[in-house]
C-alpha positions as CSV (number, residue, x, y, z in Angstrom):
1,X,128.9,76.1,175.4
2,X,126.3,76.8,172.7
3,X,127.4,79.1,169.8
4,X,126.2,82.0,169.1
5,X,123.6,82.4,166.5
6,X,125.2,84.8,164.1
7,X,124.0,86.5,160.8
8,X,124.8,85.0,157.9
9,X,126.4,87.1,154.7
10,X,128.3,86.5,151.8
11,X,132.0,85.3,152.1
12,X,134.1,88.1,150.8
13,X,136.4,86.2,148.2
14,X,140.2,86.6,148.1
15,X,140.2,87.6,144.4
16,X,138.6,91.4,145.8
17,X,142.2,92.0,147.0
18,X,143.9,91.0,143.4
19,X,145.7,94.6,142.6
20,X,145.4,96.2,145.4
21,X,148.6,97.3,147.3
22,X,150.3,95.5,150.0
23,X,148.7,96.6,153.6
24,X,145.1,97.2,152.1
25,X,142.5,96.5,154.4
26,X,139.9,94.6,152.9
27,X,138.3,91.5,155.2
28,X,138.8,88.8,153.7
29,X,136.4,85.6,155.8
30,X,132.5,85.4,156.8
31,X,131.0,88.0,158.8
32,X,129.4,86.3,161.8
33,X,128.4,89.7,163.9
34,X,126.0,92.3,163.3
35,X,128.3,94.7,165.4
36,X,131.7,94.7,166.4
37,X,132.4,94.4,169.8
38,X,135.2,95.9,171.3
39,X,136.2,95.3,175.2
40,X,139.4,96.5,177.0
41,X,140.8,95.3,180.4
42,X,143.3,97.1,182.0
43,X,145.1,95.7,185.0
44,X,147.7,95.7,187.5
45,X,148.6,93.0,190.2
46,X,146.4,95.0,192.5
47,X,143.4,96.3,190.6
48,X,141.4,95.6,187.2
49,X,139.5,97.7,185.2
50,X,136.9,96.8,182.3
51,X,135.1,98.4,179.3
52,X,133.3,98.2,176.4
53,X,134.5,100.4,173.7
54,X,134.0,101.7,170.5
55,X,136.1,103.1,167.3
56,X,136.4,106.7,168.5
57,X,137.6,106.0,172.0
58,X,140.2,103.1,170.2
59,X,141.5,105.6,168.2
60,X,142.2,108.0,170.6
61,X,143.4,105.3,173.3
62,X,146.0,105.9,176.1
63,X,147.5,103.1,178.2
64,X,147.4,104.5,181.8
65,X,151.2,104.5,183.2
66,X,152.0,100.8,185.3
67,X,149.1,98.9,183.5
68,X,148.8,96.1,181.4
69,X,146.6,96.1,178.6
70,X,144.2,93.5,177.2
71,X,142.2,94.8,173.9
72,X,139.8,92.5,172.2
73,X,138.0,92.8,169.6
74,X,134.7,90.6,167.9
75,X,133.8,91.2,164.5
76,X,136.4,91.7,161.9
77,X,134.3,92.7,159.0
78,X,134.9,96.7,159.7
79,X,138.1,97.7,158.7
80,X,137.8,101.1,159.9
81,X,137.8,100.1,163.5
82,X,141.3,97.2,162.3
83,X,142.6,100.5,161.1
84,X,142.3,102.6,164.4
85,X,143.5,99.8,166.6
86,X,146.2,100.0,164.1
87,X,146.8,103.6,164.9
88,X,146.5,103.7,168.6
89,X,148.9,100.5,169.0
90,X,151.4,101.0,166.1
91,X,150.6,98.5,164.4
92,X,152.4,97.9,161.3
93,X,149.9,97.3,157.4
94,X,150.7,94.2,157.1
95,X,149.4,92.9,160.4
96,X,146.4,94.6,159.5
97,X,146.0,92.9,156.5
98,X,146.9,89.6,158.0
99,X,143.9,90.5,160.7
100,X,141.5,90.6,157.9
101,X,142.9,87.6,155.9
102,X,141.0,84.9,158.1
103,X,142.0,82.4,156.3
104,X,145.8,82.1,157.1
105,X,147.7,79.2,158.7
106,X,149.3,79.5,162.2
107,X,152.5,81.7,162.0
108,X,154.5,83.8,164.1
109,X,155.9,87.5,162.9
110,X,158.3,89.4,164.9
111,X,158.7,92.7,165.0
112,X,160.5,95.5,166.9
113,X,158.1,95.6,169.4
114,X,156.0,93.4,169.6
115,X,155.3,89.3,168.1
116,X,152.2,89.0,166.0
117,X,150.6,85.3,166.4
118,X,148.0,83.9,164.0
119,X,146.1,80.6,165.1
120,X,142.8,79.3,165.3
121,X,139.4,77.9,167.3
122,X,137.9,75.0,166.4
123,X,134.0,74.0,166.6
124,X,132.7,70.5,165.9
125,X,129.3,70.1,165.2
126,X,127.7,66.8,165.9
127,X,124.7,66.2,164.2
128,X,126.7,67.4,161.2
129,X,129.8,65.5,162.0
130,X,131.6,68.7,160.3
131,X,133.9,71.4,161.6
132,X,133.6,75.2,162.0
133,X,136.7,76.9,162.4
134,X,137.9,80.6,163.0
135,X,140.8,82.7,162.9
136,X,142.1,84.1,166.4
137,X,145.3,86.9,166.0
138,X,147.2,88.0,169.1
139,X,149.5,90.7,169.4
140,X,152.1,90.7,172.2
141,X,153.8,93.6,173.2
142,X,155.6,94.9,176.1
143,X,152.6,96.0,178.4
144,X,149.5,94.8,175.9
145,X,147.8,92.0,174.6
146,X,145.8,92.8,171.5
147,X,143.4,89.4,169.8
148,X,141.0,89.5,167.1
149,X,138.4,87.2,166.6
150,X,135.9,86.5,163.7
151,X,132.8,86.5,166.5
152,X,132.0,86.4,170.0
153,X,132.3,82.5,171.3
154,X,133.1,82.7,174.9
155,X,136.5,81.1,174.3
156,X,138.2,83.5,176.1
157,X,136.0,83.9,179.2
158,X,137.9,81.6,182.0
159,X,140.6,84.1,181.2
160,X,138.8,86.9,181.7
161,X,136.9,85.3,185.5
162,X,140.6,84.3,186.3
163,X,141.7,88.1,186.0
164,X,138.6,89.5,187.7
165,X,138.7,87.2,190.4
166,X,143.0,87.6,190.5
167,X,143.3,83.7,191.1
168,X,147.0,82.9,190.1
169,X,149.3,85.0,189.1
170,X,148.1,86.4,186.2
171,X,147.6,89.9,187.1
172,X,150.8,89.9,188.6
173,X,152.7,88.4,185.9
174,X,153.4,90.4,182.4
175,X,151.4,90.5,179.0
176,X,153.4,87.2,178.3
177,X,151.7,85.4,180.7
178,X,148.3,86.4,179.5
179,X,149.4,85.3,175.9
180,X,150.2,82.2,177.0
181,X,147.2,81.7,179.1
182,X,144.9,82.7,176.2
183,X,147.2,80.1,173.5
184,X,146.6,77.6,176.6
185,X,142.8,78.1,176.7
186,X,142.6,77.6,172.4
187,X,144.3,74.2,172.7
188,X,142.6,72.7,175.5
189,X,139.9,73.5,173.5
190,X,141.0,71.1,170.9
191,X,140.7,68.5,173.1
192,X,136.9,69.1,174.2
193,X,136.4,68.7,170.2
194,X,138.8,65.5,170.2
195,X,136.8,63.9,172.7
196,X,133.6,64.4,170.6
197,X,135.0,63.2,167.2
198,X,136.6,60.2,169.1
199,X,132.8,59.7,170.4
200,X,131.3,59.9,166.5
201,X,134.3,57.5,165.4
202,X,133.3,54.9,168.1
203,X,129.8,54.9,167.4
204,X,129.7,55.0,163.4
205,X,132.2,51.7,164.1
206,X,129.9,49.8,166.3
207,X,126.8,51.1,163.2
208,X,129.8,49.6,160.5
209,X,129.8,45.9,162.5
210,X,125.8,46.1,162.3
211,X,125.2,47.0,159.5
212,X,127.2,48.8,156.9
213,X,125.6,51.4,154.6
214,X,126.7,53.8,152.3
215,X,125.3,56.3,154.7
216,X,127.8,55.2,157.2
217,X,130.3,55.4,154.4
218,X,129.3,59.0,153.7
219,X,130.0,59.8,157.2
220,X,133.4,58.3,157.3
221,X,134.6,59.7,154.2
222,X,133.5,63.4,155.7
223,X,135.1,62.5,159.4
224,X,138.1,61.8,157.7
225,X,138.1,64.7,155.5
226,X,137.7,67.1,158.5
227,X,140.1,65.4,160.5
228,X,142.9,65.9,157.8
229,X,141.8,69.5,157.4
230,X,142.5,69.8,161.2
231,X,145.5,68.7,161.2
232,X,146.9,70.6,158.4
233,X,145.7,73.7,160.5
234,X,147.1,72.4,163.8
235,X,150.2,70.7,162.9
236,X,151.8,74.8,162.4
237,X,150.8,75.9,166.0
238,X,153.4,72.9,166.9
239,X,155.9,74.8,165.1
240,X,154.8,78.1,166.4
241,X,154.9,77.2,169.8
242,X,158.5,75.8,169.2
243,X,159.6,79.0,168.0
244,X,158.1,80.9,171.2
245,X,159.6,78.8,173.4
246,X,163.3,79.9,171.6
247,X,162.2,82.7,173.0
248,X,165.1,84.5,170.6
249,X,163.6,88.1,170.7
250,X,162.7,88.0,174.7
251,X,159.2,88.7,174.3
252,X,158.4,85.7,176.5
253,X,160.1,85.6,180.7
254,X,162.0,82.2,181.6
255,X,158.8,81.5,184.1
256,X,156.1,81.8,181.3
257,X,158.4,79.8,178.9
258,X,158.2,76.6,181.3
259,X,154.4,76.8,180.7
260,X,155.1,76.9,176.9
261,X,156.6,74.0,176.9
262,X,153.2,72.5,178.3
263,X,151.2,73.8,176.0
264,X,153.7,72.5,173.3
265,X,153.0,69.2,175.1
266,X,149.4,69.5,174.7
267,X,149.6,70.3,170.6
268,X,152.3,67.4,170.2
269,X,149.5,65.1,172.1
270,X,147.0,65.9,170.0
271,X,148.3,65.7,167.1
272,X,149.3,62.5,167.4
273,X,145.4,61.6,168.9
274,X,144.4,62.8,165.7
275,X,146.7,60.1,163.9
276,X,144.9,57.6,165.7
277,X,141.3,58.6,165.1
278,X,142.5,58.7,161.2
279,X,144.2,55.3,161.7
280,X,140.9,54.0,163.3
281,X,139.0,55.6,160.3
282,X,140.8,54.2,157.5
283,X,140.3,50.4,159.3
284,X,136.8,51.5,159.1
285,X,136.7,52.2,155.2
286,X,138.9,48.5,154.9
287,X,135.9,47.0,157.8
288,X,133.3,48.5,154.8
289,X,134.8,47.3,151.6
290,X,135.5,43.6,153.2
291,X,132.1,43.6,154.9
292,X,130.8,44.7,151.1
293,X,133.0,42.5,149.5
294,X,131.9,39.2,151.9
295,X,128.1,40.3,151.4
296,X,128.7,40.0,147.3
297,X,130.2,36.8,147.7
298,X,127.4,35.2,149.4
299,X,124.8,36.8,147.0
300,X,126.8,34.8,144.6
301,X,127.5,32.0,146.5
302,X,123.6,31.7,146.8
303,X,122.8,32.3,142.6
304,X,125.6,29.4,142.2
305,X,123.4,27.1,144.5
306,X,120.0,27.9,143.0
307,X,121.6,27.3,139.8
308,X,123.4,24.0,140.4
309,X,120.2,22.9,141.7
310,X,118.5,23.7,138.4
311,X,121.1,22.3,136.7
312,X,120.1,18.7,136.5
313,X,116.5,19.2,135.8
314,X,117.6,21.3,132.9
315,X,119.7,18.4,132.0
316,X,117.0,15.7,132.5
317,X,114.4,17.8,131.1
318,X,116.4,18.3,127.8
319,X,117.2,14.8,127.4
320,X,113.7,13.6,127.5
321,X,112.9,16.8,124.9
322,X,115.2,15.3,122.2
323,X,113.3,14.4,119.3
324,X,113.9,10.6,118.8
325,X,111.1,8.1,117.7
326,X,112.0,6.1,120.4
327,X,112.2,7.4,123.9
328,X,111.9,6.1,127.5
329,X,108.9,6.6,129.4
330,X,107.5,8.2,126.3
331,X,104.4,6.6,126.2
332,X,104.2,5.3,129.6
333,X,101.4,6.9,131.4
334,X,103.9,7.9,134.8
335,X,106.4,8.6,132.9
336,X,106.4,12.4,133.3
337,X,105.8,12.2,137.0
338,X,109.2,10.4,137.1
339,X,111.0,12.3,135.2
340,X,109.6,15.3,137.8
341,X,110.8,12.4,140.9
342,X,114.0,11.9,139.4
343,X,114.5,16.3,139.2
344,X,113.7,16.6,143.2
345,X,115.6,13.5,144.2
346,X,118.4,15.1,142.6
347,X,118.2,18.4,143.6
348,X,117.2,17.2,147.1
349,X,120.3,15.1,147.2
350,X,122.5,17.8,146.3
351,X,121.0,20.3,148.8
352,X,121.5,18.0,151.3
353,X,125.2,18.0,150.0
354,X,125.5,21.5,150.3
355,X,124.3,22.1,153.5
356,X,126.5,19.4,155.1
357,X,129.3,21.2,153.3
358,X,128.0,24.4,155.2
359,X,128.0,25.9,151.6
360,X,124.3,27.7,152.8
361,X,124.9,28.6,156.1
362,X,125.3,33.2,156.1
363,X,128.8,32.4,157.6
């Protein structure tokens, strides 16, 4: 799916929040939409209803009696509108302020009623063989769902056709359900990405046995940079998902907690995918140095030959430059065209040498 094209603007830095009070609302990330959109479903196992909203009709929100409740929001970068979901759903500060702190590692917070989940999306870029990344939170309560994301990406829209169309059992099953389905939908995700950087990997090897440059090095060095930066931001969600599946406050049912596990399954997989893409990445930096190191050995494997060969015609040609009275060949009218004869027979001889002893073949 392509990405949005979003307005770029200034990254609001964390030191704006030094001094302030615990719970202040200040967005702390890159704002990536002009507008914050805000959408509600509401849904039972018979019937679904869906709307666009905005900041007054969030503040003043009901939940109709016997519905389920999915709120979702794009665009973080107006914390009025974090501060009225805030009001309408209870919310407590800090969640707030962790909304607007896009920046956080995965965690899990529990709280009287409700679990507040931090994660996050992942974008690979090809031609720039880098990685965008953005904060998703999801809060799971007894009858609603709330998420929060940094801009509109589409991640969340074969849960949203799987709810209109009411394949499965996901309007009939509780807000649970639709967490999981959403946490599902983020990792599998990953893997779309995984398959493109294991693509990039393969080919930037097969370039490496060509011909190695320091281009391809430059490459390498920023795959593997972005590969450890993904898994310092995944490797949490493993332990997240562990602690949902405990299930010790009951937030999740028994059923949903079997599909947990799965999704567990899925981050433990990829995790250790990503330990073999950086495996195969550091065997290409060792492939580079040897292929570097083998190419300066037979630069100076050549110099030594050209020099050898020079070698006795310096030799010769100082002997016969010594100033004696007496010399051979010194007056002899061929004598400087034999000294030259005796030079190529010599270096002649000692080529042919060399190249019997394979010492100029490019192996």
């Amino acid at each position: 799916m392509k990405k949005p094209v979003a307005e770029k603007k200034p990254k609001q830095k964390r030191s704006t929040k030094a001094g302030l009070a615990p719970g202040s609302l200040v967005y702390v990330g890159e704002v990536k939409t002009k507008k914050p959109v805000i959408t509600l479903i509401e849904y039972t196992a018979d019937s679904i209803e869906e709307k666009t909203m905005d900041s007054a009709a969030v503040a003043t929100y009901k939940r109709p009696p016997k519905s389920k409740v999915w709120l979702n929001i794009h665009g973080l970068h107006d914390t009025q509108i974090i501060a009225d979901v805030g009001a309408a759903f209870n919310l407590h500060p800090l969640v707030l302020e962790d909304i607007l702190n896009t920046g956080q590692r995965p965690k899990v917070d529990v709280y009287d009623d409700y679990l507040y989940i931090v994660t996050r999306s992942f974008y690979y870029d090809k031609t720039e063989n880098g990685l965008e990344s953005e904060q998703i939170s999801l809060v799971l309560g007894e009858h609603t769902v709330l998420t929060f994301q940094e801009r509109p990406t589409g991640s969340f829209e074969p849960v949203r056709e799987r709810l209109r169309s009411g394949r499965g059992n996901l309007r009939g099953a509780g807000p649970d359900y639709l967490a999981y389905a959403l946490l599902d939908v983020i990792v599998d995700r990953y893997f779309i990405m995984l398959e493109q950087i294991g693509d990039d990997s393969e080919m930037l090897e097969n370039v490496l046995l060509r011909k190695p440059t320091s281009a391809i090095l430059h490459k390498i060095h920023r795959l593997k940079r972005e590969i450890m930066e993904l898994r310092r931001c995944v490797w949490p969600l493993r332990e997240v998902l562990n602690g949902l599946i405990r299930n010790e406050n009951k937030f999740f049912e028994a059923n949903t907690l079997l599909y947990l596990r799965d999704v567990y399954d899925h981050t433990v997989h990829f995790i250790e995918s990503l330990e073999s893409i950086r495996d195969m990445l550091g065997g290409m930096l060792e492939i580079y140095l040897s292929s570097l190191s083998n190419r300066l050995n037979m630069e100076l494997r050549a110099l030594t030959v050209v020099a050898m060969l020079f070698m006795p015609a310096t030799l010769i040609a100082s002997i016969f430059g010594m100033n004696f009275n007496k010399m051979p060949w010194i007056n002899h009218d061929n004598g400087f065209w034999w000294a030259i004869a005796i030079m190529a027979g010599v270096a002649f001889t000692m080529g042919l040498i060399f190249w019997r002893h394979q010492w100029l073949s490019r192996r």
